[in-house]
N, C-alpha and C positions, 0 to 999 in steps of 0.2 A: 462399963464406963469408957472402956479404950476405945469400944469398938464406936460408942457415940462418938468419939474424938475424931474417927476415922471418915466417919459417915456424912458427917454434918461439912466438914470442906469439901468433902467428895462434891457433897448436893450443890454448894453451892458455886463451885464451880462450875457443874452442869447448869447451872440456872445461868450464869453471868455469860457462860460460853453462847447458850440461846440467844440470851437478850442480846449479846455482842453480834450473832451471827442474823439477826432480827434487825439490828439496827443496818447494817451493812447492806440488806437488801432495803432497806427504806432509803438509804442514802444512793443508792446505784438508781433506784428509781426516780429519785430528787434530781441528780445530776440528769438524768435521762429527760426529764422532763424540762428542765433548764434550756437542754440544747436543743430539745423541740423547739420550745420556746424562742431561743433566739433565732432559728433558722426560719422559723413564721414570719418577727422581725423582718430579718433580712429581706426575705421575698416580697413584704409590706411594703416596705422602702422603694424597692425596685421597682413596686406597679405602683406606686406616687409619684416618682420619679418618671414613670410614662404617660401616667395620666400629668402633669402637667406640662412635658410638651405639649401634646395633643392639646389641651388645654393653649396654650399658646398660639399651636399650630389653626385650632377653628378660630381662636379671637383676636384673628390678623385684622388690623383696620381694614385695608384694602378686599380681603376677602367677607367684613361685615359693609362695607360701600358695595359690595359686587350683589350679595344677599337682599340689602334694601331695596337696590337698583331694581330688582327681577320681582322681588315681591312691593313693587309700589304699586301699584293699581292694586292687588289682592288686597293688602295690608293698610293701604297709605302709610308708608314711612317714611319718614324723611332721608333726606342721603345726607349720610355720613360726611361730615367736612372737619377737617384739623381744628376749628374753635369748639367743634364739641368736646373735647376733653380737657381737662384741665389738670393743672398739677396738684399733690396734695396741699400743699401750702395756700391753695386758692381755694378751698372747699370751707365751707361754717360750719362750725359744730355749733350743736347747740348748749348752752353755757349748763353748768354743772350743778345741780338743784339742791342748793344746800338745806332747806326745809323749812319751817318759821324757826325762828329766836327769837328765845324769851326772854331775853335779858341776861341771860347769866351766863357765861363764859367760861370754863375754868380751862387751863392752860395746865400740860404736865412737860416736865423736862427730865433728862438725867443731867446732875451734876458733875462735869470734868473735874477728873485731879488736877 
C-alpha cells in the first residue's frame, strides 16, 4: 500500500513533467512561427510600398501624354489633356438598389436610458 502511495506521484509527475516539457516546445514553435510571420509582414509592406511608387512613377500624366503621343497612329488615342480627369466629387455613382417593397416597413431601434 505504501509503495502505491509512492508510485502513483512518482507517475504522475513524470507524466505532467512530459506534458510540461511537450507544451514548451509547441509554444517555442508557436512563438517561432509568429515571428516568421510578422517578418513576411514586414517585407509585404515594403514591396507595396515600392510598388506603389512605381505605380505613381508610370501613371505620371505627362508621361501617359508622351505614351499616347507615340502610340497615336498605332492605337488612335487621344492625347491626354487636364479636362480629362476629374475630381471625385464630379463622378455618378449609380444610385443604391434598394429592391421592391411591399408595403410593409418594420423599423428597429434601441432604446436610450
Amino acid at each position: 500500500m505504501r509503495l502505491l502511495l509512492y508510485v502513483l506521484p512518482g507517475l504522475a509527475i513524470v507524466a505532467l513533467a512530459f506534458w510540461a516539457y511537450s507544451e514548451n516546445y509547441e509554444t517555442q514553435k508557436s512563438l517561432s512561427r509568429v515571428r516568421d510571420l510578422q517578418r513576411q509582414i514586414g517585407i509585404e509592406h515594403e514591396t507595396l510600398a515600392i510598388l506603389r511608387a512605381e505605380w505613381a512613377y508610370l501613371s505620371r500624366p505627362e508621361r501617359l501624354r508622351d505614351l499616347a503621343d507615340l502610340n497615336f497612329t498605332a492605337l488612335g488615342l487621344m492625347p491626354l489633356l487636364p479636362y480629362h480627369f476629374a475630381g471625385v466629387d464630379q463622378i455618378g455613382y449609380p444610385p443604391e438598389d434598394l429592391g421592391p417593397l411591399n408595403g410593409t416597413i418594420t423599423l428597429m431601434s434601441e432604446t436610450l436610458p
